[in-house]
GUKOL-856007 format. One line per field, with one value per residue (C-alpha): residue number from 1; z, y, x; chain; residue in three letters. Coordinates in nm, 3 decimals, decimal comma. Layout:
// GUKOL-856007
n <- c(NUM_...)
Z <- c(Z_...)
Y <- c(Y_...)
X <- c(X_...)
chain <- c(A_...)
res <- c(ala_...)
This chain:
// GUKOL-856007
n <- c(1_2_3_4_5_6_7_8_9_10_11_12_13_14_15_16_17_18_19_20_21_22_23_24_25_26_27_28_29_30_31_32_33_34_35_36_37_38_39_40_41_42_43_44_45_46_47_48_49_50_51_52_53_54_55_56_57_58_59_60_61_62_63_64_65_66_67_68_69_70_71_72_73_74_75_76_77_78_79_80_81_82_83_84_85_86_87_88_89_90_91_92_93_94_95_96_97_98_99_100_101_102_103_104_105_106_107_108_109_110_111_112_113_114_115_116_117_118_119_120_121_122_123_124_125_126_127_128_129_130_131_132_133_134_135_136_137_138_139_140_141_142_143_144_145_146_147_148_149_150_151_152_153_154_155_156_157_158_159_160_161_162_163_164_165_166_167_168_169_170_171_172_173_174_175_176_177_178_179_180_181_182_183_184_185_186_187_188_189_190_191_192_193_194_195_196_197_198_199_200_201_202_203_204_205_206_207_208_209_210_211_212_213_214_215_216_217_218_219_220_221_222_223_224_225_226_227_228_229_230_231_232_233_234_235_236_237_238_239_240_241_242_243_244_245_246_247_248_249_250_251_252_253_254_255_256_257_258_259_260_261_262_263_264_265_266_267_268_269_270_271_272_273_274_275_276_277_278_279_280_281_282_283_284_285_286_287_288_289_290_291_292_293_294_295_296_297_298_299_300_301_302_303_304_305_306_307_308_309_310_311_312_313_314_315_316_317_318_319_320_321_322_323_324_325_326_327_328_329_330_331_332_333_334_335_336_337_338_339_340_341_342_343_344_345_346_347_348_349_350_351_352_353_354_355_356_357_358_359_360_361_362_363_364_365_366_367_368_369_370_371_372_373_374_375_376_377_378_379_380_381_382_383_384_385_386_387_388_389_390_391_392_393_394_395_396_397_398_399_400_401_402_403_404_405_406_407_408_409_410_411_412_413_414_415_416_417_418_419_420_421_422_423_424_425_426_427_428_429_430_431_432_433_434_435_436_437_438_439_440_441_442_443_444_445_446_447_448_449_450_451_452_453_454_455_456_457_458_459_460_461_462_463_464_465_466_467_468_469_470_471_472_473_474_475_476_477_478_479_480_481_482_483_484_485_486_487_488_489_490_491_492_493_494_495_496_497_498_499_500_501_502_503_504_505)
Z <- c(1,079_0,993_0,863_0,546_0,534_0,334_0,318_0,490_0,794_0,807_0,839_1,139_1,370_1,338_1,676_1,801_1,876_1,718_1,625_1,303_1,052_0,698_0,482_0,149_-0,050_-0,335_-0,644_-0,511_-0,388_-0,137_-0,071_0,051_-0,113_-0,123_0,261_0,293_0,010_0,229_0,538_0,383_0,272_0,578_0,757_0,540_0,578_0,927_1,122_1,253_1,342_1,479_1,581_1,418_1,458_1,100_1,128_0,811_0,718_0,353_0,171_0,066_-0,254_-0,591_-0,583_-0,583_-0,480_-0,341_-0,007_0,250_0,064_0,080_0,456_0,419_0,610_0,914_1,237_1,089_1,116_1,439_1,432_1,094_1,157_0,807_0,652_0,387_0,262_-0,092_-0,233_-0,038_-0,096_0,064_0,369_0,356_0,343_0,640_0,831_0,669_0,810_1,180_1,128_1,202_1,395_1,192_1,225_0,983_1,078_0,903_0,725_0,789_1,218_1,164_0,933_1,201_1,466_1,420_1,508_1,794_1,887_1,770_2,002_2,315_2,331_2,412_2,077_1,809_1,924_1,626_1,500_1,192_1,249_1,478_1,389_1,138_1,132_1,325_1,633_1,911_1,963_1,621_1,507_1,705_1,356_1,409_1,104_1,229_1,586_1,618_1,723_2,014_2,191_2,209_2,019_2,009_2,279_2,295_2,497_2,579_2,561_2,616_2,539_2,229_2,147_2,009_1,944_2,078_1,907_2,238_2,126_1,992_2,070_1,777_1,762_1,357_1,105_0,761_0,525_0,179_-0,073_-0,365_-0,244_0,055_0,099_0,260_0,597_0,612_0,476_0,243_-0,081_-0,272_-0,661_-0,807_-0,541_-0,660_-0,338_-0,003_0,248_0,642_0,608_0,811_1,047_1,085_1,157_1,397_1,599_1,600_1,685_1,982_2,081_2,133_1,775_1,508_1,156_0,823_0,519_0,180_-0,104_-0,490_-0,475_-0,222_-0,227_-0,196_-0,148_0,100_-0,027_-0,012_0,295_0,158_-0,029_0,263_0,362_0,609_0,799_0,818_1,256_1,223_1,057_1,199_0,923_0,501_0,245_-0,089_-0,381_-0,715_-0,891_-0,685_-0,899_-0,836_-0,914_-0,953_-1,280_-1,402_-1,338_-1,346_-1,473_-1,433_-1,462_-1,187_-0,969_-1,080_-1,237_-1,605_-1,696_-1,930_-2,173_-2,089_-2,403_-2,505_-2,266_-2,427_-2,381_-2,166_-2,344_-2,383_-2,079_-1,800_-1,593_-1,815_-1,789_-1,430_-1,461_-1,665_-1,447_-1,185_-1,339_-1,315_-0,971_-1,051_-0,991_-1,148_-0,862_-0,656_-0,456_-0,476_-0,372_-0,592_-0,428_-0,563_-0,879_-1,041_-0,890_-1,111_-1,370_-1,310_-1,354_-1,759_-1,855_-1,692_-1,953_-2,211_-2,205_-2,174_-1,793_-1,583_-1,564_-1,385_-1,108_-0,804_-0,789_-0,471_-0,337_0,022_-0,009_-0,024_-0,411_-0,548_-0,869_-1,177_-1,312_-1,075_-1,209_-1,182_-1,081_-0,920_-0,891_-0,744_-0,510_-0,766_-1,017_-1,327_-1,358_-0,956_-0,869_-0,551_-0,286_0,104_0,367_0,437_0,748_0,665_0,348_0,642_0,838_0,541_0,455_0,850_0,862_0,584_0,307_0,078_-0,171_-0,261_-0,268_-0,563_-0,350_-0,447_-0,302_-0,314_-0,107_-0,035_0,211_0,223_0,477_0,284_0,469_0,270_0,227_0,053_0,253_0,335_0,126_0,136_0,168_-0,019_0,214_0,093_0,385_0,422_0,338_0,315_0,274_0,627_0,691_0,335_0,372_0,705_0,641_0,270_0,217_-0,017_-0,106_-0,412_-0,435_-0,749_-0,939_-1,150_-1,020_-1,039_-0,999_-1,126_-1,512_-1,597_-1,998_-2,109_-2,465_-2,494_-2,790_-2,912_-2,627_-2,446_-2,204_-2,248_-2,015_-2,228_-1,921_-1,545_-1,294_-1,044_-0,729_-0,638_-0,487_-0,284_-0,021_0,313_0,488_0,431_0,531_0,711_0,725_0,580_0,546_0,791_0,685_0,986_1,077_0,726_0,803_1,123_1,019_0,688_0,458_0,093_-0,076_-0,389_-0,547_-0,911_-1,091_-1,476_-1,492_-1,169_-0,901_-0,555_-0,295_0,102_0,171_0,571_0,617_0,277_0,009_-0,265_-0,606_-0,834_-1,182_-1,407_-1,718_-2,082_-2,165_-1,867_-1,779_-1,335_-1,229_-1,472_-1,465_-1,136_-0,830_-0,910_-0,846_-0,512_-0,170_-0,101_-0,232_-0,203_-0,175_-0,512_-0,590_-0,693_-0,975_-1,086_-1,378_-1,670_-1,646_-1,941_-2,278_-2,361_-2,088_-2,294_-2,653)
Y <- c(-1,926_-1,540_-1,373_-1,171_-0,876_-0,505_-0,274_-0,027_-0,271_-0,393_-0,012_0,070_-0,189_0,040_0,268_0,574_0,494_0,124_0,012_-0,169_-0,444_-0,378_-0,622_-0,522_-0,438_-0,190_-0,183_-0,282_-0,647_-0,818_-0,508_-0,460_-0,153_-0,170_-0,181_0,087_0,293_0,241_0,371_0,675_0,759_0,655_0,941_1,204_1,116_1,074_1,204_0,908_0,652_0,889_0,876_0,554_0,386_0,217_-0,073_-0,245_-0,371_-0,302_0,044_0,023_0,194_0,305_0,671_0,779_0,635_0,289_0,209_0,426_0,737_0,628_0,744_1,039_1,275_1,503_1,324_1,002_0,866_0,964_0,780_0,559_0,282_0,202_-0,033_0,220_0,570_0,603_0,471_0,656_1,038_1,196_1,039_1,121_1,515_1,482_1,323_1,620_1,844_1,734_1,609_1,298_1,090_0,912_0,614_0,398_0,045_-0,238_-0,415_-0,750_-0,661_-0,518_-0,853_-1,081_-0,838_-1,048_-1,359_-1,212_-1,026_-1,379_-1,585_-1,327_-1,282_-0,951_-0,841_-0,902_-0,890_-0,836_-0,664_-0,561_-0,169_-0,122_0,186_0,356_0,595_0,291_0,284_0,524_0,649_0,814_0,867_0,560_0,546_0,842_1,025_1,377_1,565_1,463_1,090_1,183_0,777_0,603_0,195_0,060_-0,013_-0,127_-0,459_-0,617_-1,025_-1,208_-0,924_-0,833_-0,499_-0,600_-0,410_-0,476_-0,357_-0,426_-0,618_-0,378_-0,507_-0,489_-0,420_-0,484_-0,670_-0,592_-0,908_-1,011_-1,308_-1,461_-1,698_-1,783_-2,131_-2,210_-2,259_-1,890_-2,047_-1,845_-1,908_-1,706_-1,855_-1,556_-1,363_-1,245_-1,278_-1,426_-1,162_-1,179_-1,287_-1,537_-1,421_-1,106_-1,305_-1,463_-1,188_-0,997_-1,295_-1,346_-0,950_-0,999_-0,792_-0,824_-1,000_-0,865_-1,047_-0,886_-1,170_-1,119_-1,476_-1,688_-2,042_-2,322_-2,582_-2,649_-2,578_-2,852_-2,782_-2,756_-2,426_-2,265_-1,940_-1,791_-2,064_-1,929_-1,982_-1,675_-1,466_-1,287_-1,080_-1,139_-0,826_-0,995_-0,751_-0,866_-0,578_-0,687_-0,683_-0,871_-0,530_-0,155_-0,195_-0,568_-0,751_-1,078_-1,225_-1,568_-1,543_-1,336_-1,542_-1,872_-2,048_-2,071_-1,989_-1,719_-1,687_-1,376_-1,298_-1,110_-0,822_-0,526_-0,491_-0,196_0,133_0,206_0,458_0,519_0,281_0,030_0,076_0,046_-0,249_-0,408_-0,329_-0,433_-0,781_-0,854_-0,947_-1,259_-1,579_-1,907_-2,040_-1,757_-1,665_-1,255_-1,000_-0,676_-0,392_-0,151_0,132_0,116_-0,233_-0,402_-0,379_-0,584_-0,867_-0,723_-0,721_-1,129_-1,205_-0,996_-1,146_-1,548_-1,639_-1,515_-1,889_-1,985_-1,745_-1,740_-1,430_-1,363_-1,012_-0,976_-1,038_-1,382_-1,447_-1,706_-1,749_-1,613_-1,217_-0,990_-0,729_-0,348_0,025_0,032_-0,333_-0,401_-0,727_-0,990_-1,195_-1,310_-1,713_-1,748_-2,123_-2,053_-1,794_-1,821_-1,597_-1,273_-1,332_-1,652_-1,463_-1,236_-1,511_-1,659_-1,335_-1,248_-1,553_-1,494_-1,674_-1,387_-1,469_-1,098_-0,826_-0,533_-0,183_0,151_0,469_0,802_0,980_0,800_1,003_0,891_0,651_0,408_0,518_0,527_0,672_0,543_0,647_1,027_1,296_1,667_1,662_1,320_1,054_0,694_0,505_0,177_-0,090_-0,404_-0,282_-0,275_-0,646_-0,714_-0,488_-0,608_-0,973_-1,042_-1,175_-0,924_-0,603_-0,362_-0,030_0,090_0,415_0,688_0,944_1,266_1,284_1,518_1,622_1,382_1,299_1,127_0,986_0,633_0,484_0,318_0,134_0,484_0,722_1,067_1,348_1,578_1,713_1,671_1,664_1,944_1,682_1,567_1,208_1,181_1,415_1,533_1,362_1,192_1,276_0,953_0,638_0,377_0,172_0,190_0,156_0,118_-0,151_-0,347_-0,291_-0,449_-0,747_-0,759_-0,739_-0,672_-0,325_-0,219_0,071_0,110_0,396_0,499_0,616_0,468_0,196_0,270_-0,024_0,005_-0,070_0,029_0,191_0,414_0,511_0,374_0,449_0,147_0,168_0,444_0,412_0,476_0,865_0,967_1,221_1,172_1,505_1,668_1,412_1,235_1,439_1,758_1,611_1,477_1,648_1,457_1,327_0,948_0,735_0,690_0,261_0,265_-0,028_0,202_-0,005_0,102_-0,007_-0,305_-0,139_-0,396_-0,238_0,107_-0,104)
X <- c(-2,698_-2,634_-2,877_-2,931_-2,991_-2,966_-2,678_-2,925_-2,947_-2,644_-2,483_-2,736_-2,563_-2,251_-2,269_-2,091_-1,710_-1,683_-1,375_-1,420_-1,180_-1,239_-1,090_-0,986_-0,693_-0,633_-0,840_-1,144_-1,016_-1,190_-1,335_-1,703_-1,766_-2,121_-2,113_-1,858_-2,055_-2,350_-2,210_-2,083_-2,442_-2,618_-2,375_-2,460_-2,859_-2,815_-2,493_-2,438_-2,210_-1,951_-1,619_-1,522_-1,140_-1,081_-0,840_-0,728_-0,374_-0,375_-0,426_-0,797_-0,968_-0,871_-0,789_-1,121_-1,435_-1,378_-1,241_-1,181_-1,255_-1,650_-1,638_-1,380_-1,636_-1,532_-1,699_-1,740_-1,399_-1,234_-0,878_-0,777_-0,490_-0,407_-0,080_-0,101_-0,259_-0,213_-0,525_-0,731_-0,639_-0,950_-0,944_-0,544_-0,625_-0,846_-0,513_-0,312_-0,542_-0,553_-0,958_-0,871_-0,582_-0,378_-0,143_0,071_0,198_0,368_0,098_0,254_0,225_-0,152_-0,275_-0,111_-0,270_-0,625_-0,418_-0,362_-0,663_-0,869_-0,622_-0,643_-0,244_-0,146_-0,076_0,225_0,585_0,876_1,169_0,942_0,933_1,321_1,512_1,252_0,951_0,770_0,997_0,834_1,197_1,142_0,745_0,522_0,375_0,212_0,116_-0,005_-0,002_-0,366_-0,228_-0,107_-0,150_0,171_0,033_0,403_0,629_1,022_1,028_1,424_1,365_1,649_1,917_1,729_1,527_1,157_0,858_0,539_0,223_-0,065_-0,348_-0,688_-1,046_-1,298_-1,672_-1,758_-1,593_-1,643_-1,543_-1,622_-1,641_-1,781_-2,086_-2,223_-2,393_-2,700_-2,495_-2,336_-2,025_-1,836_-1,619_-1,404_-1,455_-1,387_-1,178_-0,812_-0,675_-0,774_-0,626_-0,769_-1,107_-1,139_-0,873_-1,043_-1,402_-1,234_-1,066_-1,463_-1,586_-1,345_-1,384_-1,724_-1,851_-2,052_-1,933_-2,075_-1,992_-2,080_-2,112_-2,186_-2,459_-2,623_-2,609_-2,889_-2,641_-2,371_-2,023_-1,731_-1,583_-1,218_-1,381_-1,500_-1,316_-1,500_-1,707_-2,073_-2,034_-1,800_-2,030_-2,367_-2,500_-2,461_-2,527_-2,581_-2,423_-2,518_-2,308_-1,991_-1,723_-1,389_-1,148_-1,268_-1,192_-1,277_-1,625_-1,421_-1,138_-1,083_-0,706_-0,648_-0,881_-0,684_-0,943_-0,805_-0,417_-0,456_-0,134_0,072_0,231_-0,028_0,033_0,149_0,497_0,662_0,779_1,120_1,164_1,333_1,106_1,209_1,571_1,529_1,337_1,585_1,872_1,700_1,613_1,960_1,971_1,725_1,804_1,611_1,451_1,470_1,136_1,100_0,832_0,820_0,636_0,417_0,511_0,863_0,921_0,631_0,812_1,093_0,806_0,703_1,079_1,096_0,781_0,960_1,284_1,093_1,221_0,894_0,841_1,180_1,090_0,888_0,731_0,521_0,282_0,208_-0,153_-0,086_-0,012_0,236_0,365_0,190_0,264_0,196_-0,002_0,082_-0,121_-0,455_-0,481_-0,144_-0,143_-0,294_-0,138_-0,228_-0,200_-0,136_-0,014_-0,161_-0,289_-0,281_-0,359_-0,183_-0,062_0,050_0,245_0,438_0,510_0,692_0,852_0,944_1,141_1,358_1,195_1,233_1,588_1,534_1,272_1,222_1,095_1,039_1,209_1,138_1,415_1,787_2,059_2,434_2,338_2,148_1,811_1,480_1,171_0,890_0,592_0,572_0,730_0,615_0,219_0,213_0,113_0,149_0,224_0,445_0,224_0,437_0,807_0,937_0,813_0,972_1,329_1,423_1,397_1,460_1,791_1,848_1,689_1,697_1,560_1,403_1,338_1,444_1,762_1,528_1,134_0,845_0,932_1,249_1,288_1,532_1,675_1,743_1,927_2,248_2,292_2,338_2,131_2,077_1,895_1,707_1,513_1,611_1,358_1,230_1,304_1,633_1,555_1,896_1,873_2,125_1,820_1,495_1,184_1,058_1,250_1,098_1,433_1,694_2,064_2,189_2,031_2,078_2,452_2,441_2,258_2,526_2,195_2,302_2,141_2,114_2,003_1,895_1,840_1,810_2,179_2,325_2,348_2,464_2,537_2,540_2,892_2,983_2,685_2,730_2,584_2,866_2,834_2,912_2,808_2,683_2,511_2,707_2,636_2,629_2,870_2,932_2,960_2,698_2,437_2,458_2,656_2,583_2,200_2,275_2,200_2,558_2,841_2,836_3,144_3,229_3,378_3,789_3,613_3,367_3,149_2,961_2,589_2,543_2,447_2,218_1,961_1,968_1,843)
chain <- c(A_A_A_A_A_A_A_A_A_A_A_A_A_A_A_A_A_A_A_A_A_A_A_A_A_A_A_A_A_A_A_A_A_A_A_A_A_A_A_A_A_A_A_A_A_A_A_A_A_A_A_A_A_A_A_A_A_A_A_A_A_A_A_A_A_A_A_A_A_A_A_A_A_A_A_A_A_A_A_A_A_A_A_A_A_A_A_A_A_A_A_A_A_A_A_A_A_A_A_A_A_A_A_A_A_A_A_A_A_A_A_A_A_A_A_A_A_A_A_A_A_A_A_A_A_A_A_A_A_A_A_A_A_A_A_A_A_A_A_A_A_A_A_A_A_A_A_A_A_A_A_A_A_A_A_A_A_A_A_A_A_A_A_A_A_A_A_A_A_A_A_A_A_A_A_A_A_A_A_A_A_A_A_A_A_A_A_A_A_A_A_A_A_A_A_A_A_A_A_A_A_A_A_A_A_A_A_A_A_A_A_A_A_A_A_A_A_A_A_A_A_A_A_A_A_A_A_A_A_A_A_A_A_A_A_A_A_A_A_A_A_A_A_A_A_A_A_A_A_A_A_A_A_A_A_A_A_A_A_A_A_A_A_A_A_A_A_A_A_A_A_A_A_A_A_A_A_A_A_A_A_A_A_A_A_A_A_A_A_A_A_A_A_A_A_A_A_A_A_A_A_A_A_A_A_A_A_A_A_A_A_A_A_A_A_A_A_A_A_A_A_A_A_A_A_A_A_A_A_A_A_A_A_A_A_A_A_A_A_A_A_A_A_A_A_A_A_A_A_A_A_A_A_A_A_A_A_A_A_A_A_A_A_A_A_A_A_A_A_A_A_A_A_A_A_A_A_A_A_A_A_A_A_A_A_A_A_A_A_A_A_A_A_A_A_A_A_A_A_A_A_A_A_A_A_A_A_A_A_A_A_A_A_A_A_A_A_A_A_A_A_A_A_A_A_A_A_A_A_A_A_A_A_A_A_A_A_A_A_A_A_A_A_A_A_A_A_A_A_A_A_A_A_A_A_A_A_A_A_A_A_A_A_A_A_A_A_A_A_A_A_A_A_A_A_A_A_A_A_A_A_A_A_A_A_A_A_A_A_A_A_A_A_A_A_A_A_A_A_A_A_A_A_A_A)
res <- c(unk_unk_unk_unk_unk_unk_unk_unk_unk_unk_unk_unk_unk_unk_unk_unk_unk_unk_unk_unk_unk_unk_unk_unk_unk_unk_unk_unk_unk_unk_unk_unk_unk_unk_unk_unk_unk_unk_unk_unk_unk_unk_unk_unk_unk_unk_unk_unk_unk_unk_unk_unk_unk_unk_unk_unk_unk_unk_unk_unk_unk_unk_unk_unk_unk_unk_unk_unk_unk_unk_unk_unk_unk_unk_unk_unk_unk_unk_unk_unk_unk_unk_unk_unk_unk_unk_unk_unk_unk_unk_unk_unk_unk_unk_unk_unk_unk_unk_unk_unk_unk_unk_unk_unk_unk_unk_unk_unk_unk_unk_unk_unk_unk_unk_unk_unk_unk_unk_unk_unk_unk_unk_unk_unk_unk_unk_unk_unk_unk_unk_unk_unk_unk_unk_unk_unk_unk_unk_unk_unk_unk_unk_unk_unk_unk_unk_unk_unk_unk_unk_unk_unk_unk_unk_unk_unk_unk_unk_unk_unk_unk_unk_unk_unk_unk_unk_unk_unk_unk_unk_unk_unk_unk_unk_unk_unk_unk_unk_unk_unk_unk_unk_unk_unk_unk_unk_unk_unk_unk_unk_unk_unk_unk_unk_unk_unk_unk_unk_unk_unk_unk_unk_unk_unk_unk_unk_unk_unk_unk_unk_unk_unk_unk_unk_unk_unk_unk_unk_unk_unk_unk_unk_unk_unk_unk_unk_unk_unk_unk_unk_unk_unk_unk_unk_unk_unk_unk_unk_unk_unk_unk_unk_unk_unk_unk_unk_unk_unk_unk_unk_unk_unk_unk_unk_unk_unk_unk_unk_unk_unk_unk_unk_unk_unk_unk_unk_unk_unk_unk_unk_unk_unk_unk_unk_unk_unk_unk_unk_unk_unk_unk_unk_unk_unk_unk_unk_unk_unk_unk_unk_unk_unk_unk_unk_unk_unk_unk_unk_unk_unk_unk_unk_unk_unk_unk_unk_unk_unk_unk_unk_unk_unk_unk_unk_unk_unk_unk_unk_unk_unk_unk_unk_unk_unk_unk_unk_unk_unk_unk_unk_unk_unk_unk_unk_unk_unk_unk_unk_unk_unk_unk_unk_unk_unk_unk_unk_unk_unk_unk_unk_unk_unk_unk_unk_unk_unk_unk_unk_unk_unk_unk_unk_unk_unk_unk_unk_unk_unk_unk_unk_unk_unk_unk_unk_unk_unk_unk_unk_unk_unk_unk_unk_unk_unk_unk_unk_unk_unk_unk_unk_unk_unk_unk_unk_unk_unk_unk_unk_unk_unk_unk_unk_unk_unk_unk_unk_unk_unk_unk_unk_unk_unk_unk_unk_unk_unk_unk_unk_unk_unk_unk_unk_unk_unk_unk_unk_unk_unk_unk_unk_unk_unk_unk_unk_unk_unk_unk_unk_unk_unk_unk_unk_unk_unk_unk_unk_unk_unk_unk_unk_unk_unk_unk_unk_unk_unk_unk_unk_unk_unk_unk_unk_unk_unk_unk_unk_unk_unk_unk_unk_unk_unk_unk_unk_unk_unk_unk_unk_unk_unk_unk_unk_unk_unk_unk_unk_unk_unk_unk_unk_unk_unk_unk_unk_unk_unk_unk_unk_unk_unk_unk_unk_unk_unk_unk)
């Protein structure tokens, strides 16, 4: 049986140069903070562990003092191989400043990396990653000079170009739930997600490590076995947390754990803006029945306009982390739904998505060149990371981009069925040449993959490998508002459409 024991304890088994598997995902889900808290302190009393390698396949913390932020100290962290960067901003500045190495991989490849690592197979082999910022040819997934080790290889199998991702060995897992039984076995009542727990138990377990599991209540009874998440033989230690909450910013909500269906029509409803128009435009490429991931920011909202306009309940929305079904909720908490008809493990969610069972996907972008390429996960010193979307892009049937034609200061008027820019913004978004690609265009050309991209005042498509322009929205003058704000001049359809006025009221 593991044993029980304090935060304090439990932090002391972590030695000099351990590799360690946090579980977690933004907003303080599955997280276990008070472990990582703990750690963080025990540094600063101490000086020690040192030189840690963080592994964990989702972005982890809340902007400020969850997740990986709680061990954002120089020496402490030596190398940090993240699916994504943008809820931890401290421990991003120490990768922008060469303190530590840095590395960004799919998250779908790192969550079914503890498959892997658990089964002893020599790591994960995919297309997931070809032709962008993942593909050593480009950037490895390295983040700053500091990662100078090449961890992704080009393999040929039969004709083909794959990517291999070798196989890691860990030394401490770091899981949490809701309850653990008098066995060791743990639930997750009043968990909004399930994530890599147990997969991550297993591939310590298998690596020879040590398993900490943080719970919120212990158990005097044994749990149904159905229940059980993580069985109790693939844990050695338990930290009981009686503050644990479920989000950083909710001690529990029933809704989002699935336990009641909570009615949504009481959600506030979005703000005419921009975002919305986007959102709305965007919407129109749903289709009753269809099963669809949005991603995180501008893409959320495409799932407030569906319980707006009364058809949320004709569509399948699903997040990475596992979620079907329900409203997927938006910011800091991103990657739980409210009202989920059901919740499976994430690497069972990218095995779904890698095989094409996406109908259509709803992503961000925050640079676009004539090619079609994207970039949602590095601009300037802002370092986000690509969490989900190159599993997502490269095998949803179809994918559409999402956000707003300028960044950083854009107002605009919206009335009458008509758009108006009262105030452009400082950043031109479509540039001669992104930053980092995030989406390749060249290779959604080759496999035929349909492309959209919406903005507040116009939607390009990838047509030949180009950027076409294809509708623009009423007020909106072409060369004023739109090219004389590109980096380019995109090819420009003979059918050119006006955007639907009804978006605009």
């Amino acid at each position: 049986m593991p044993q029980i024991i304090s935060a304090e304890q439990a932090v002391a088994l972590i030695r000099d140069g351990n590799t360690v598997a946090i579980l977690g995902s933004g907003g303080g889900v599955c997280e276990p903070t008070y472990i990582l808290k703990k750690l963080g302190e025990h540094f600063q009393e101490t000086g020690s562990p040192r030189n840690l390698t963080l592994y964990h396949a989702n972005g982890i913390g809340d902007k400020d003092t969850y997740g990986t932020d709680a061990l954002a100290y120089e020496g402490l962290v030596k190398r940090d191989i993240a699916g994504h960067w943008g809820m931890a901003p401290k421990m991003a500045q120490l990768a922008l400043d060469e303190k530590i190495e840095a590395y960004n991989f799919p998250q779908g490849v790192m969550s079914q990396m503890y498959q892997a690592v658990a089964a002893h197979t020599p790591g994960v082999i995919t297309k997931t990653g070809l032709h962008t910022f993942i593909d050593p040819r480009l950037d490895g997934g390295k983040l700053n000079k500091s990662a100078s080790e090449d961890l992704v290889k080009v393999l040929e199998l039969g004709g083909e170009e794959w990517l291999w991702y070798p196989a890691f060995k860990f030394d401490i897992g770091l899981v949490r739930g809701t309850t653990a039984d008098k066995s060791g076995n743990i639930t997750y009542e009043e968990e909004a997600a399930v994530l890599d727990g147990r997969s991550i138990a297993q591939a310590v377990k298998n690596s020879g490590g040590i398993v900490i599991a943080q719970v919120k209540y212990l158990s005097d009874q044994y749990a149904h076995p159905k229940d059980v998440v993580i069985p109790g033989i693939y844990v050695d230690y338990i930290v009981v947390d009686p503050e644990q909450q479920q989000t950083c910013d909710r001690v529990y909500d029933p809704a989002l754990a699935g336990n009641v269906h909570s009615p949504v029509a009481s959600l506030a409803p979005m703000e005419m803006s921009p975002r919305k128009v986007v959102a709305r435009r965007a919407a129109k490429e749903l289709q009753a029945g269809a099963v669809i991931n949005l991603g995180v920011g501008m893409p959320d909202g495409v799932a407030a306009v569906a319980r707006e306009e009364g058809f949320l309940d004709s569509l399948n929305f699903t997040v990475e982390q596992g979620i079907i079904g329900g409203m997927p909720m938006p910011g800091i908490i991103f990657g739980v739904s409210y009202n989920p008809s059901s919740m499976v493990e994430q690497n069972e969610q990218f095995n779904f998505y890698d095989g094409g069972g996406l109908d259509c996907c709803f992503l961000g972008m925050a640079q676009v060149d004539a090619s079609g390429n994207v970039n949602s996960s590095k601009t300037g010193k802002l370092l986000s990371g690509c969490g989900g979307a190159i599993n997502i892009s490269q095998n949803s049937k179809k994918v559409v981009f999402c956000g707003t034609f300028t960044a950083k200061g854009l107002k605009a008027k919206i009335e009458n069925g008509a758009l108006e820019i009262v105030q452009e913004g400082a950043i031109n978004k479509f540039v001669s040449s992104v930053d980092q690609v995030t989406f390749s265009g060249k290779y959604a050309s080759s496999i035929e993959q349909p492309v959209l991209y919406v903005t507040e005042r116009a939607v390009f498509t990838l047509e030949s490998g180009n950027l076409t322009l294809v509708e623009i929205a009423p007020g909106v003058d072409l060369e004023r508002d739109i090219l004389a704000h590109m980096d380019f001049r995109p090819e420009i359809a003979k059918d050119l459409k006006t955007m639907d006025p009804s978006i605009f009221e």
